[in-house]
C-alpha positions, 0 to 999 in steps of 0.5 A, a space after each residue: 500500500 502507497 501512503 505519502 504523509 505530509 507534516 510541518 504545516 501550521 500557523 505562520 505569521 508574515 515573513 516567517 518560515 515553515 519545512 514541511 516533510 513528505 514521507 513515503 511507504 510503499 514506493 521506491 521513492 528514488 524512482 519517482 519524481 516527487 513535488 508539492 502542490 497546493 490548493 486552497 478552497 474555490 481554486 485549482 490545485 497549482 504547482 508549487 515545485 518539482 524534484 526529480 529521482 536525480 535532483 532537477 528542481 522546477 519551481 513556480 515562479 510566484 515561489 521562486 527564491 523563497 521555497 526550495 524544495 529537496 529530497 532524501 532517497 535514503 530516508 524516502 523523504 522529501 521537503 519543502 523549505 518555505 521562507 518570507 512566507 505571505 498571506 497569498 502561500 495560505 493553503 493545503 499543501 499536498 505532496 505528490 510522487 509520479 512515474 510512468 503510469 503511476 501518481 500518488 497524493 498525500 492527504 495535504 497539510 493546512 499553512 496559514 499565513 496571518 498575522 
């Protein structure tokens, strides 16, 4: 069974800065490209970042020098470092881990960005 479990979401004030992790059973995660995408009530779900099984980064511009995201093959682990967070990155943060043929979600975790 495939299960991505994301953690590290929570209530932020503007400018600080969270690490959410993704953890995934099931999959040999090095041979997936993994990413983060996120969603918030009323919109479609949008790109935040991708990594694939060799380390190339994609990153949405609306993030771009403020989020980096990473990966550790040997713990089937993979992160998203979120600095000089605003308002506007408020939302459930989902990871996400595809290959051909295959794609996986976790369940999200809720960032709150408010003073």
């Amino acid at each position: 069974q495939v299960q991505l479990v994301e953690s590290g979401g929570g209530l932020v004030q503007p400018g600080g800065s969270l690490r959410l992790s993704c953890v995934a059973s099931g999959i040999t995660f090095r041979d997936y490209i993994m990413g983060w995408y996120r969603q918030t009530p009323g919109k479609q779900r949008e790109l935040v970042a991708t990594i694939s099984s060799s380390g190339s980064v994609n990153t949405d511009n609306s993030v771009k020098g403020r989020f980096t995201i990473g990966r550790d093959n040997g713990k089937n682990t993979g992160y998203l470092q979120m600095d000089n967070l605003n308002p506007d990155d408020t939302a459930v943060y989902l990871c996400n881990a595809r290959t051909l043929g295959e794609d996986y979600w976790g369940q999200g975790t809720q960032v709150t960005v408010s003073s």
